[in-house]
Biopython code that builds the backbone (N, CA, C, O; Angstrom):
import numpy as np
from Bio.PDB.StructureBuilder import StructureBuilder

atoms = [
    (1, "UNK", "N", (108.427, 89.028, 121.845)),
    (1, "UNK", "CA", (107.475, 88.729, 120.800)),
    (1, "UNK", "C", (106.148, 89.431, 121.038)),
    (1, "UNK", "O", (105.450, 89.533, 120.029)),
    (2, "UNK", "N", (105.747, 89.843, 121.955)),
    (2, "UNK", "CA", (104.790, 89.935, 122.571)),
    (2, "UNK", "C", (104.622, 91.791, 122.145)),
    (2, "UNK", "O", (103.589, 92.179, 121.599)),
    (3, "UNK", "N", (105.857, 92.856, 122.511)),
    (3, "UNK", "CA", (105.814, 93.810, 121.656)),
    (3, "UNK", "C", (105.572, 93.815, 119.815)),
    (3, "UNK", "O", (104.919, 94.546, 119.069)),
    (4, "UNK", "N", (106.477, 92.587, 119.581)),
    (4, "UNK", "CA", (106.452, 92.484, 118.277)),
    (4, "UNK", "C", (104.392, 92.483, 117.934)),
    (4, "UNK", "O", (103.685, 93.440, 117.620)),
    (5, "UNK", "N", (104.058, 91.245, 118.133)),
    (5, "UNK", "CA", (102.958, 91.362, 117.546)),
    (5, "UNK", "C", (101.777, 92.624, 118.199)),
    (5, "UNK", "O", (100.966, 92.951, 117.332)),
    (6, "UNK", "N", (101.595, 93.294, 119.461)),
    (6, "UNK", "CA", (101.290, 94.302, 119.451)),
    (6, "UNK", "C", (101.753, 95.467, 118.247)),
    (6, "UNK", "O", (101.068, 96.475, 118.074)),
    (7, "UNK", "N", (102.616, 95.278, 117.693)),
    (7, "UNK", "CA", (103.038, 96.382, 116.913)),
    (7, "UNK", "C", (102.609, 95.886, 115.968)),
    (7, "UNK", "O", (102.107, 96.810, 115.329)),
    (8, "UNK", "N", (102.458, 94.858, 115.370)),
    (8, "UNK", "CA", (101.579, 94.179, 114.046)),
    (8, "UNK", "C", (100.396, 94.713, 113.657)),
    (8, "UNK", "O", (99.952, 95.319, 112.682)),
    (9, "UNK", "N", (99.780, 94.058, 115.358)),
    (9, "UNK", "CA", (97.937, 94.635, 115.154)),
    (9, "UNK", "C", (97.722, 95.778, 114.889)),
    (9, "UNK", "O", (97.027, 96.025, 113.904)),
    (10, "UNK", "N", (98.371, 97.067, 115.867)),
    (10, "UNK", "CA", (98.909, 98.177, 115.790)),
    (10, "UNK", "C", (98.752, 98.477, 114.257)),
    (10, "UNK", "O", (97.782, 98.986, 113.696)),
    (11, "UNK", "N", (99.597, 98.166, 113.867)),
    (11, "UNK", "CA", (99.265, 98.341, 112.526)),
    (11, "UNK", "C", (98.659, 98.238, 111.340)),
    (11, "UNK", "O", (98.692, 99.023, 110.392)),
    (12, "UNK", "N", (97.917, 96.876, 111.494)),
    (12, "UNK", "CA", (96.862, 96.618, 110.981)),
    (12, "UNK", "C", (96.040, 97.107, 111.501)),
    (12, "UNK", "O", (95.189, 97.147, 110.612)),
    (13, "UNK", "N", (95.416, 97.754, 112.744)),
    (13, "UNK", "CA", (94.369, 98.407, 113.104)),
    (13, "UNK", "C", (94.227, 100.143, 112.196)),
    (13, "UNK", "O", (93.287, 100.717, 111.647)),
    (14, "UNK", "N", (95.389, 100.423, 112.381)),
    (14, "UNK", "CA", (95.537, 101.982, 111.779)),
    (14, "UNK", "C", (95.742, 101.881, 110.350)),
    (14, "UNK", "O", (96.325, 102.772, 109.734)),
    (15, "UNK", "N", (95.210, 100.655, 109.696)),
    (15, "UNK", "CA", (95.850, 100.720, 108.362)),
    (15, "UNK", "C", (96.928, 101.257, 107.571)),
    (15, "UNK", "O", (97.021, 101.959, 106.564)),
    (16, "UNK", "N", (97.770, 100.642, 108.437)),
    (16, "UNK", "CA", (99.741, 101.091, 108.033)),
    (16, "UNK", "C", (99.898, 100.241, 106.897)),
    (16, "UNK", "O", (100.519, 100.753, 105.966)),
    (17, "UNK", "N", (99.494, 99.073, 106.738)),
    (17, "UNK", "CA", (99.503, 98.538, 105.500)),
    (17, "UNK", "C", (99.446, 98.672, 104.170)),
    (17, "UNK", "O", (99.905, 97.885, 103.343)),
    (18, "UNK", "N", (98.651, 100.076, 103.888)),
    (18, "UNK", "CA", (98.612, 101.024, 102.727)),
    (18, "UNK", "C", (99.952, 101.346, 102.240)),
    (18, "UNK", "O", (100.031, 101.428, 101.015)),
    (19, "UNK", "N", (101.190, 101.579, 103.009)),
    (19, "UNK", "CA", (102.328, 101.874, 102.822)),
    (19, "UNK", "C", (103.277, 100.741, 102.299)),
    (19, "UNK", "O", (104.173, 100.422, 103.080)),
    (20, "UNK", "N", (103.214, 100.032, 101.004)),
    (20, "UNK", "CA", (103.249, 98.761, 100.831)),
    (20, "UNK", "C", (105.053, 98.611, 101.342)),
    (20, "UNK", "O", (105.544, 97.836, 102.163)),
    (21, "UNK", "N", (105.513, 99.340, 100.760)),
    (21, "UNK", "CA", (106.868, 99.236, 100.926)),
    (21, "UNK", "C", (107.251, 99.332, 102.432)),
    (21, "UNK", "O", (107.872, 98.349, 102.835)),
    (22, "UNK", "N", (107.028, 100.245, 103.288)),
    (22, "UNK", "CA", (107.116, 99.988, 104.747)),
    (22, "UNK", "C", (106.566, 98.745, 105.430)),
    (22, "UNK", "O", (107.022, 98.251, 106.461)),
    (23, "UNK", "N", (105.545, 98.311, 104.739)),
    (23, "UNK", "CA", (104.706, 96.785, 105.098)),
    (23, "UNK", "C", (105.792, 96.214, 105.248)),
    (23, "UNK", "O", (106.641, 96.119, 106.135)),
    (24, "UNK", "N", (105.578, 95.717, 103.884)),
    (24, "UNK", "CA", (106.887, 94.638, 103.256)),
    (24, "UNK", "C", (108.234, 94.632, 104.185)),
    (24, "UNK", "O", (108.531, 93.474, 104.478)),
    (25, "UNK", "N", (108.837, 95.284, 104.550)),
    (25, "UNK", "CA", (109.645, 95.633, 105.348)),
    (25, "UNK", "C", (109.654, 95.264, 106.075)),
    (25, "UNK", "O", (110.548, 94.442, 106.273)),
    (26, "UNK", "N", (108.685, 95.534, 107.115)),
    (26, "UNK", "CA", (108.158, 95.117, 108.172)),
    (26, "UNK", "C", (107.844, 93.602, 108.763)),
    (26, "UNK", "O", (107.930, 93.150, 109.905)),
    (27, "UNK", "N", (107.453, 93.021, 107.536)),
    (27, "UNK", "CA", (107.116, 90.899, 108.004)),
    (27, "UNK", "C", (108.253, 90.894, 107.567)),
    (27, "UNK", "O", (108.827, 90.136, 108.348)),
    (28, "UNK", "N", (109.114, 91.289, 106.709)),
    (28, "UNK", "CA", (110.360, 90.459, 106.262)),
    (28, "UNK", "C", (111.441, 91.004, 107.933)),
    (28, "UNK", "O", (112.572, 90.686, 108.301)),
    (29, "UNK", "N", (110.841, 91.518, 108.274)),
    (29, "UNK", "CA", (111.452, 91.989, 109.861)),
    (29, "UNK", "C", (111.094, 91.041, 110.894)),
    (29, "UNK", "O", (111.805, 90.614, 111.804)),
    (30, "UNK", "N", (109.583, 90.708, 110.554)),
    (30, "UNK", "CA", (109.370, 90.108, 111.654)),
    (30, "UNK", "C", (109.437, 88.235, 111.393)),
    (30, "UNK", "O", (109.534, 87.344, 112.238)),
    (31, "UNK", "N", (109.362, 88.169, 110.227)),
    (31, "UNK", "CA", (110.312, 87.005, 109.865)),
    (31, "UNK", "C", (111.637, 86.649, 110.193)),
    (31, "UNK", "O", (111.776, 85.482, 110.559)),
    (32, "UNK", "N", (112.286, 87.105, 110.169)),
    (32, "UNK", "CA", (114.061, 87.423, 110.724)),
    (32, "UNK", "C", (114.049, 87.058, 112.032)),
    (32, "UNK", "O", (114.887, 86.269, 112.470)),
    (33, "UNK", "N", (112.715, 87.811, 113.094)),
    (33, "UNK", "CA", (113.355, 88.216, 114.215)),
    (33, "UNK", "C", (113.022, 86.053, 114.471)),
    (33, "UNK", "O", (113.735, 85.328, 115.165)),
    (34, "UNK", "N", (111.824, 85.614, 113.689)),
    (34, "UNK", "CA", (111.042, 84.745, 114.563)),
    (34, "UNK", "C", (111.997, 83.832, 113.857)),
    (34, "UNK", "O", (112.038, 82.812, 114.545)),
    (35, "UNK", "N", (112.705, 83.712, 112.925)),
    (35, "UNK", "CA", (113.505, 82.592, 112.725)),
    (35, "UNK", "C", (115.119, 82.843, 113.487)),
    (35, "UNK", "O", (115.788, 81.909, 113.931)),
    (36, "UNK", "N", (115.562, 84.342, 113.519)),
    (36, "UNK", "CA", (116.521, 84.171, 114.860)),
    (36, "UNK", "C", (116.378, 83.285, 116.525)),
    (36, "UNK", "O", (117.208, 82.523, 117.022)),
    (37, "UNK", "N", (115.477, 83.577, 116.907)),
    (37, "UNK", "CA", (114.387, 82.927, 117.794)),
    (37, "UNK", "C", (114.284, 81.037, 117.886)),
    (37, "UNK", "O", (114.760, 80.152, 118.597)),
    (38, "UNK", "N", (113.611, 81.111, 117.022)),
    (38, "UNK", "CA", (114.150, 79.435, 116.275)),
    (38, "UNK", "C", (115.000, 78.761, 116.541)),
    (38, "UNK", "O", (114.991, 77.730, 117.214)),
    (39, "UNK", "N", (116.213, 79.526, 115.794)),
    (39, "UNK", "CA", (117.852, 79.379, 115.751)),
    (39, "UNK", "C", (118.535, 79.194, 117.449)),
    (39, "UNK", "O", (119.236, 78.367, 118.031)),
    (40, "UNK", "N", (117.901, 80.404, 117.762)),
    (40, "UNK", "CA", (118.273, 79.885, 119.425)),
    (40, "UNK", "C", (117.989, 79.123, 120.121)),
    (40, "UNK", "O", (118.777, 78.306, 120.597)),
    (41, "UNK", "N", (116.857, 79.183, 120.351)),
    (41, "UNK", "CA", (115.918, 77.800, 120.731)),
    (41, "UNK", "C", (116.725, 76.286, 120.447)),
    (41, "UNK", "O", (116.915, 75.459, 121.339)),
    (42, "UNK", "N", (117.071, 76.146, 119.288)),
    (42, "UNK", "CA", (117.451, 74.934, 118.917)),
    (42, "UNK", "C", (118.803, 74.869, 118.689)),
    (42, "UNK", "O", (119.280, 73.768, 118.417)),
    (43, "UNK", "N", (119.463, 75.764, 118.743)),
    (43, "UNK", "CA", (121.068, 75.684, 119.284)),
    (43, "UNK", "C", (121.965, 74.750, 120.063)),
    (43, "UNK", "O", (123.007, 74.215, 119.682)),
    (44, "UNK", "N", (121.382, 74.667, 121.174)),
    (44, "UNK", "CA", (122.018, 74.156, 122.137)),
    (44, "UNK", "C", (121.844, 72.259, 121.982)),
    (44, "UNK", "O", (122.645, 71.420, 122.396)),
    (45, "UNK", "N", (120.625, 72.038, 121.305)),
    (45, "UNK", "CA", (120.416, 70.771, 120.973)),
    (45, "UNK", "C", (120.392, 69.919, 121.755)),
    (45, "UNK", "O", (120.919, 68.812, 121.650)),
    (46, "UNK", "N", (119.687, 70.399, 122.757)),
    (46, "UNK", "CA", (119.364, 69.314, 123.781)),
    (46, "UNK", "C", (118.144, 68.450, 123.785)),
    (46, "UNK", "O", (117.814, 68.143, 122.640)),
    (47, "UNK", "N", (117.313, 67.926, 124.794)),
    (47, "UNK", "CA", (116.177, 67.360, 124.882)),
    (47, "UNK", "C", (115.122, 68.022, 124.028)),
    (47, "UNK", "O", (114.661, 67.579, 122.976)),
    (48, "UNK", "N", (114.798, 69.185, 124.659)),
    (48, "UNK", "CA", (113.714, 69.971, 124.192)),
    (48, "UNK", "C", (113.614, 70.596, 122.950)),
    (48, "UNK", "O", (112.615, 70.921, 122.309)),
    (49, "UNK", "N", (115.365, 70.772, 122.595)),
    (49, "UNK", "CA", (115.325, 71.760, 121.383)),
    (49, "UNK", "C", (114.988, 70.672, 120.307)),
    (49, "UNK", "O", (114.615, 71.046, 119.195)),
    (50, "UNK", "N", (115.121, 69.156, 120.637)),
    (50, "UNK", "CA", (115.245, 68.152, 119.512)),
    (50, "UNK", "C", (113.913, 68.158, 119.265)),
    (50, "UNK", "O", (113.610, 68.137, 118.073)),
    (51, "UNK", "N", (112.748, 68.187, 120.315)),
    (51, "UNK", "CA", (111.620, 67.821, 120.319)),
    (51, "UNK", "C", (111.073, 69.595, 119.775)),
    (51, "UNK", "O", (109.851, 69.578, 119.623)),
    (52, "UNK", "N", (111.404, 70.374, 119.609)),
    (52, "UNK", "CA", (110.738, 71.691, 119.493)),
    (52, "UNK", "C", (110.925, 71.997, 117.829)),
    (52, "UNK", "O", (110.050, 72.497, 117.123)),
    (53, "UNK", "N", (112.544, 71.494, 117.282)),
    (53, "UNK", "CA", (112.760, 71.333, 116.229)),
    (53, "UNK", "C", (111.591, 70.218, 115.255)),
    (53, "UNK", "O", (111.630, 70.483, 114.054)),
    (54, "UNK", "N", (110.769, 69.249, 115.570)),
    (54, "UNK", "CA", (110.667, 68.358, 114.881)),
    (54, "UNK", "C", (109.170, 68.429, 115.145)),
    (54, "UNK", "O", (108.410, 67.620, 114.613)),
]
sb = StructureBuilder()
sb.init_structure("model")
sb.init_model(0)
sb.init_chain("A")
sb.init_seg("    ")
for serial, (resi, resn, name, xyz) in enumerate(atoms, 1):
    if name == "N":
        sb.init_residue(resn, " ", resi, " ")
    sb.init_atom(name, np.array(xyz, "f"), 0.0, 1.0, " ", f" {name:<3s}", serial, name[0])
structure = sb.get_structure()
């Protein structure tokens, strides 16, 4: 995650955002990755994942 949002700022610093369609692309990317993430996290459904879920 930690590359991920370096590559965010990254981009918001250089104003990559102008490129709407590569934008767009891009959070709907990094949406994906952070709800795959999620999904794992709370998979296994144990103690923590119950309490991380809620």
């Amino acid at each position: 995650f930690i590359c991920l949002f370096i590559h965010v700022g990254r981009g918001l610093y250089y104003g990559s955002y102008t490129f709407l369609e590569t934008w767009n692309i891009g959070v709907i990317l990094l949406f994906t990755v952070m709800a795959t993430a999620f999904v794992g996290y709370v998979l296994p459904w144990g103690q923590m994942s119950f309490w991380g879920a809620t």
